[in-house]
Structure formats: structure tokens, C-alpha cells
C-alpha positions in Angstrom: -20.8 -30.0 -22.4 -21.9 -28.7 -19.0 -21.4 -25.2 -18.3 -22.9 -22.2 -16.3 -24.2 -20.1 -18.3 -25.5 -16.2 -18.3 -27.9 -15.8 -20.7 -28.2 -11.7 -20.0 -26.9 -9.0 -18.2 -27.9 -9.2 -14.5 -28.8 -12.6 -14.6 -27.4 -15.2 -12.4 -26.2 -18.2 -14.5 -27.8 -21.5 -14.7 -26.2 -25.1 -15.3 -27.0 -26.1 -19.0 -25.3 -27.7 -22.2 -23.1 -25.1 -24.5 -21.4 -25.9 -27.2 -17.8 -27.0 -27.0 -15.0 -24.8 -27.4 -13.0 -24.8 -30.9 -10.0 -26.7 -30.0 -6.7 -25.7 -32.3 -5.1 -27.9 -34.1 -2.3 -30.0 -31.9 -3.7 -29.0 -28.7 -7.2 -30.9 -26.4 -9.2 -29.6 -24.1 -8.4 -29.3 -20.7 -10.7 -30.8 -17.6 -12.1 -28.6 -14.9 -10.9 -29.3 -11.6 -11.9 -25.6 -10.4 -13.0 -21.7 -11.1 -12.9 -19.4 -8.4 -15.8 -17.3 -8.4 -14.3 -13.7 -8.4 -15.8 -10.0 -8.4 -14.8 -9.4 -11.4 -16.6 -12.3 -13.0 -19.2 -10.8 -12.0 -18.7 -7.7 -13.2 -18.0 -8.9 -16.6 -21.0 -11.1 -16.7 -22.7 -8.3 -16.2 -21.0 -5.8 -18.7 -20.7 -3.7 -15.8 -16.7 -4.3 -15.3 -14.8 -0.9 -16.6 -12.9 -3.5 -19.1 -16.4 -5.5 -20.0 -15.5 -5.0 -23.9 -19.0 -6.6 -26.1 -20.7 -9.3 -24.4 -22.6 -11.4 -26.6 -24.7 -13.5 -24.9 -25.1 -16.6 -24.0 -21.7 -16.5 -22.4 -20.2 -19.2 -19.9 -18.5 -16.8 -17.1 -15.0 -17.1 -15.6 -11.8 -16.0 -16.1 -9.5 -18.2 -14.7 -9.3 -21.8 -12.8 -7.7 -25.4 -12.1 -7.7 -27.5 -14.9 -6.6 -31.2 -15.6 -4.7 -31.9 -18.7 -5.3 -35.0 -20.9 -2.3 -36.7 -19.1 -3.5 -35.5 -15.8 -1.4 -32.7 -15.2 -2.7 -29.8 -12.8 -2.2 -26.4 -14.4 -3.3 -22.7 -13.6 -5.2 -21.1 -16.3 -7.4 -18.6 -17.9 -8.5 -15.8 -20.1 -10.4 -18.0 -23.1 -11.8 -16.5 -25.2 -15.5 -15.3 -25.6 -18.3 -16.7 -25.1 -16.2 -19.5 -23.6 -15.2 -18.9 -19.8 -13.8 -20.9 -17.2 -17.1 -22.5 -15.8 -17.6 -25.4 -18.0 -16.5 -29.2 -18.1 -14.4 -28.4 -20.5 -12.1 -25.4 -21.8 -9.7 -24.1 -24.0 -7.4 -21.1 -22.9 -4.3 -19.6 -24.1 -1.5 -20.6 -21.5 -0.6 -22.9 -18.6 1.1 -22.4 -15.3 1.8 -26.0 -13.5 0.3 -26.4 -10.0 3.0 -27.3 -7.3 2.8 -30.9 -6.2 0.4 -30.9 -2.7 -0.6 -27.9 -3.8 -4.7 -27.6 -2.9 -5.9 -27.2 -6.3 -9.3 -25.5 -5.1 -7.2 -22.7 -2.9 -5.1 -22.0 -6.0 -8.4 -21.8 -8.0 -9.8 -19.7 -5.0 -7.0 -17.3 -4.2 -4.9 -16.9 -7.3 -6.9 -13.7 -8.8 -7.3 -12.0 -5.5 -3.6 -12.8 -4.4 -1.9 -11.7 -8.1 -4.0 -8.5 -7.7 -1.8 -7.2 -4.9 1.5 -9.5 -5.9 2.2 -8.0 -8.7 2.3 -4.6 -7.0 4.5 -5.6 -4.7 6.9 -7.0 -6.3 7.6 -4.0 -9.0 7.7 -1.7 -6.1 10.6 -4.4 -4.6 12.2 -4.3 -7.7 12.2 -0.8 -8.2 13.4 0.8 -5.1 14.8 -2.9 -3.8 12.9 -2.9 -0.7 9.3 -2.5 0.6 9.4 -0.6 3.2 6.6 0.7 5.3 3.6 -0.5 3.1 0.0 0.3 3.7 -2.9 -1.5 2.5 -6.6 0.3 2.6 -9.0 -2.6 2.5 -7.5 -5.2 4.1 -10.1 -7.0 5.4 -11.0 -7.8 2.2 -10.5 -11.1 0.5 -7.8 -9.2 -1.9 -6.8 -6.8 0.8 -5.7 -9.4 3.1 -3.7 -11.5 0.5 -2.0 -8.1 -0.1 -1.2 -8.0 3.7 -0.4 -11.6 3.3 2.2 -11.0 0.5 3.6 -7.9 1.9 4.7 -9.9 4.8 6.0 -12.7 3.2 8.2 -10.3 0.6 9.6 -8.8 3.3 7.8 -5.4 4.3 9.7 -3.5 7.0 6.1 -2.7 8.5 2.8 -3.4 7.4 0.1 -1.3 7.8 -3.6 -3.2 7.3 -6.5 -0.6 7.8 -10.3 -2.5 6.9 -13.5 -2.3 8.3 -13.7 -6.4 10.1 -12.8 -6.7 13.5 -12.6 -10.0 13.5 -9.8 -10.1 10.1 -8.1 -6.8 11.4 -7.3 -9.5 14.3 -6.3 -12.4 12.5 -3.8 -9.7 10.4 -3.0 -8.4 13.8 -1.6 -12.3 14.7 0.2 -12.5 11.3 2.7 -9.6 11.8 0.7 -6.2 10.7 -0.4 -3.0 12.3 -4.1 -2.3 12.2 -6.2 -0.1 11.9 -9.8 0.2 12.4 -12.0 2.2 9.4 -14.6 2.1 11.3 -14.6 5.5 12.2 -17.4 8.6 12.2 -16.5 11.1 8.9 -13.5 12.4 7.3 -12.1 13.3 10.3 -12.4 10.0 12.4 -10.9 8.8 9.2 -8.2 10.7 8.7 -7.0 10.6 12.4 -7.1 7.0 12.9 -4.8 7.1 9.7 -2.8 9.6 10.6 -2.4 7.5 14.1 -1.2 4.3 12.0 1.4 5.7 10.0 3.0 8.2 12.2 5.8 6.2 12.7 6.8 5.8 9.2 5.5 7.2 6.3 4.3 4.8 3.7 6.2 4.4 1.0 4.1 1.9 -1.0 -0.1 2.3 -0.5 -2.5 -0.6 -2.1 -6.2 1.1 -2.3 -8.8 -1.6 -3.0 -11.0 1.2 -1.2 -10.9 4.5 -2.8 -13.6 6.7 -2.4 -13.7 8.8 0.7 -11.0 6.6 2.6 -8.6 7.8 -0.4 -9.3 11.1 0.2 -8.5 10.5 4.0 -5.5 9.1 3.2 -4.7 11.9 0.6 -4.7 14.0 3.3 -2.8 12.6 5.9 0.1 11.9 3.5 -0.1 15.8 2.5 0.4 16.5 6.1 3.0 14.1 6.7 5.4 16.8 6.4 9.1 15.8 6.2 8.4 12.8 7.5 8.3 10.8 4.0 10.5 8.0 2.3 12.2 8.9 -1.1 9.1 8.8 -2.6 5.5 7.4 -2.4 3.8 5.4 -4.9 -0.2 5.0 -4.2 -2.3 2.2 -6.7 -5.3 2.3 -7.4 -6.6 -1.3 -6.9 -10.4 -1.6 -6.4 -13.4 0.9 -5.1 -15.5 -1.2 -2.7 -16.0 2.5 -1.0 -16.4 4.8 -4.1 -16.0 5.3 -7.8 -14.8 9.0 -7.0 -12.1 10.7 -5.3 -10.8 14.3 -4.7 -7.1 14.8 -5.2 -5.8 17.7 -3.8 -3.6 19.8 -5.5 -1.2 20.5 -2.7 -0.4 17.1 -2.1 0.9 16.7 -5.8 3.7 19.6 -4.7 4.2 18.8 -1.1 5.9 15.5 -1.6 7.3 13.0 -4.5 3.9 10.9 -5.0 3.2 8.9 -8.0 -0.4 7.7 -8.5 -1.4 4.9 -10.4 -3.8 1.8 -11.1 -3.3 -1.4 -11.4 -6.2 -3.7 -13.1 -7.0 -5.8 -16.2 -6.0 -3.7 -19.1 -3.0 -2.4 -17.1 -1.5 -5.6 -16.8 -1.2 -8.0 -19.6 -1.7 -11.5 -19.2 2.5 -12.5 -20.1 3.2 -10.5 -16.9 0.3 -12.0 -14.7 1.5 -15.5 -16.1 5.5 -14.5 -14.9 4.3 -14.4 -11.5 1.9 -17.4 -11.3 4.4 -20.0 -10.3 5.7 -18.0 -7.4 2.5 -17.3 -6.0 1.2 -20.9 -6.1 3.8 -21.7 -4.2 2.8 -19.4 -1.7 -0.5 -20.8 -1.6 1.3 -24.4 -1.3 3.7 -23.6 1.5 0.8 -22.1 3.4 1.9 -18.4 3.7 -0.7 -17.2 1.6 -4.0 -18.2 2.7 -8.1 -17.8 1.5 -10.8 -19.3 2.5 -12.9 -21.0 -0.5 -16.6 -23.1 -0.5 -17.2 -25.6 -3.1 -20.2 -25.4 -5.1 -21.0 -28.1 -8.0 -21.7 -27.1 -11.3 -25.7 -28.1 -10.9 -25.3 -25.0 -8.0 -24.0 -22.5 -9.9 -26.9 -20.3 -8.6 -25.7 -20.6 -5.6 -22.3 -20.0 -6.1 -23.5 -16.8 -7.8 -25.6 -15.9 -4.5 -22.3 -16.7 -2.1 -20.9 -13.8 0.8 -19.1 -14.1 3.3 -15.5 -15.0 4.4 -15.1 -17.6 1.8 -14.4 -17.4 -1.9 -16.7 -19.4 -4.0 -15.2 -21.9 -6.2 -17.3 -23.9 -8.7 -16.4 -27.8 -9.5 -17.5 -30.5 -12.1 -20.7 -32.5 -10.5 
């Protein structure tokens, strides 16, 4: 069958034949409609992802996608099993979600990742303390950051804080219903008071980091200083580090208010909980109120695909 395939660490994938995946007894192989190209299929490729396991190479890269079923069924799914990945005409993977009807199979295939990323956080916190709150989301201009913004809304967020680098997406958050704030700011300092500025109102009681890093350490500090100020308690995850793989913690924060940090990631999740939520969120995506941008690039331009930034998520598709 066709397939991308990585043939080495650091080596974008090329369009070639790989065998076909062992399919178990009473099941067939499912048809790709579409495999959004996400960071961490990237990372995994690479063996650079903190949950990269063994890669034995050749590999066919992708985690999850759009596929058809033998009597033409749309489904969400994912997670084969090595070598095999999502990125090939054909695929075998361990569960199926059914895409809603009008659904836009390539903006499911696009945004479902990114979206569940944040999702799932939000909705343990909801069912936790039974409402969101004031929820702030470091990042936000980020394909995953602003689905989180995107779902925070849509759950019901009291307030929604969206603090990312893009003028332009701080903007269009701006439009949907959050506060921004601008990260663009000179040092600790700059960071820390535009921060401070955002959540002096109300003290977050929910915090997405995709950032960490020194923007972490910002926002570590402003919640220490935050005073009496707080809600019943804070929780802060640990999502992504598009600004650092390191952060201080300081001490004092820890004993000045009820905090609980955590991360949220593969190996933190498992795929039965990730699956729970699927449904839901694809209707999000069909209804419209969770949106991503996605580009379409054909099997034969998998390169390409590989090579794609901007504002869109790449998604590859059978020639």
C-alpha cells in the first residue's frame, strides 16, 4: 500500500509502498479519508517526544485520523500499532469513534488532537468543582491554545483569560468572548505585569500552560502575589513547552495558596478516556463552535506536509 514513510530520525517522510498492516481475524482495514499532521507526530517520528518509546525504523507516522469503513462509515481513530501509523491508504487501529453526519471529516482529522488536548482538562476541572470559573490559558494563540479558549467558552467559563504572543488570534479570541492578553512583553517583569493586569479581577481558578518556561514562572509569581484574592483552590496543568523545557517553582507559592500542579499528556491519559470524549468534541467541531484551520496535502506531498507553518493544520489525504 501507499504510505509516508520515515526511514530515520530527523528525516522528513517520503511517499512509498509499506507493507500492509496484520489485520485480526473478523475485522478489515479501514480507508483513509484523513491524518492531521500534529506536533507530536513529529516528535515521535523523530524519537524526540518525552513518550517516543523504541522506534524501529521504517515507520509510517501518525497517530490518529478520518477513516472510511468497508461499508462507508466515517469514524475517528488512532493509536495503531508500530511501525504502522495513520498515514497510509490503509490502517488498522484499536477503536472507533463515529463522525457526526455533515461533520467536515478533514477539520475533525485537523483539530481533534489539538482540541482533546485542552477538553479533557476542562471538563475534569467541571466535574470536579462543577464549574469553571475564571480559566486562564497561556498559549492561546496557538493551534491548541485557542481550541482550549474555544472550549472554555463553549463549557461555560465564567471568564476566560487568553494570553499568546499573535496579535492578529489574540483578536479573533478577543471577538469570540475572552480577555486577552498580549505576551509580548520585555523580561520577567513585563511579563509578569501584563499578567498580573489580566487576572486582577478574578483569580484563576483553572490555568492551561502549553507555554511553560519563563512565562510559567511569570505566572507563578503573580498567582503567589495574588494574595487573598484566590478561588477555593487553583489547579495549573502542564500542557506543552513551546517556551521552555524548564521552570522554577517557588517555594512560597506552594504555602501561600491551595495550588495543585499537574500535567496532562500521552502517558497521563489513556486512550479509553481520550475515546469517552471524542463524540462530544466532534460535535463541537460539527456545530461550528470549535474551529481550526487545516491544508490538505496528498499523500505524493507528504514532504510538504512535513515542511507546513503557519495558521493552518496540515492534514494528509489519499492521492
Amino acid at each position: 500500500m501507499r504510505a509516508a514513510i520515515v526511514t530515520a530520525p530527523d528525516v522528513s517522510p517520503v511517499c512509498g509502498d509499506f507493507p500492509e498492516p496484520v489485520v485480526p481475524h473478523g475485522h478489515e482495514p479501514l480507508h483513509l479519508v484523513g491524518a492531521g499532521l500534529h506536533n507530536v507526530v513529529r516528535g515521535l517520528a523523530s524519537g524526540r517526544h518525552y513518550h517516543h518509546g523504541r522506534r524501529v525504523y521504517p515507520l509510517v507516522p501518525g497517530i490518529d485520523a478520518v477513516a472510511r469503513t468497508g461499508d462507508g462509515r466515517l469514524v475517528y481513530t488512532g493509536y495503531a500499532r508500530p511501525p504502522f501509523g495513520t498515514m497510509a491508504e490503509r490502517l488498522v487501529a484499536p477503536f472507533q469513534a463515529e463522525v457526526p453526519a455533515g461533520a467536515d471529516p478533514l477539520a475533525i482529522a485537523a483539530g481533534m488532537n489539538p482540541a482533546l488536548s485542552g477538553w479533557m482538562v476542562l471538563t475534569a476541572r467541571r466535574k470536579e468543582v462543577g464549574t469553571l470559573g475564571t480559566v486562564l490559558v497561556l498559549g492561546a494563540t496557538g493551534m491548541s491554545g485557542s481550541l482550549a479558549v474555544q472550549g472554555a467558552l463553549v463549557l461555560g467559563a465564567e471568564r476566560v483569560v487568553a494570553a499568546g504572543r499573535d496579535p492578529a488570534a489574540l483578536e479573533r479570541l478577543r471577538g469570540a468572548g475572552a480577555t486577552t492578553v498580549s505576551l509580548l512583553q520585555d523580561g520577567p517583569d513585563g511579563l509578569e505585569k501584563a499578567l498580573a493586569d489580566a487576572v486582577s479581577e478574578t483569580s484563576p481558578g483553572l490555568v492551561l500552560d502549553y507555554l511553560w518556561g519563563p512565562v510559567a514562572e511569570a505566572t507563578f509569581a503573580v498567582l503567589g502575589r495574588s494574595g487573598e484574592d484566590t478561588e477555593a483552590n487553583t489547579a495549573y496543568v502542564q500542557i506543552g513547552s513551546l517556551a521552555g523545557l524548564e521552570a522554577s517553582l517557588p517555594a512560597d507559592l506552594l504555602r501561600s495558596r491551595r495550588i495543585r500542579i499537574t500535567g496532562s499528556g500521552v502517558g497521563s491519559r489513556s486512550a479509553e478516556e481520550m475515546l469517552a470524549e471524542a463524540p462530544e468534541v466532534m460535535a463541537r467541531f460539527a456545530d461550528g463552535s470549535l474551529q481550526l484551520p487545516y491544508t490538505a496535502f496528498p499523500l505524493s506531498r507528504v514532504g510538504e506536509a512535513w515542511a507546513h507553518t503557519g495558521r493552518s493544520r496540515a492534514v494528509v489525504v489519499p492521492d
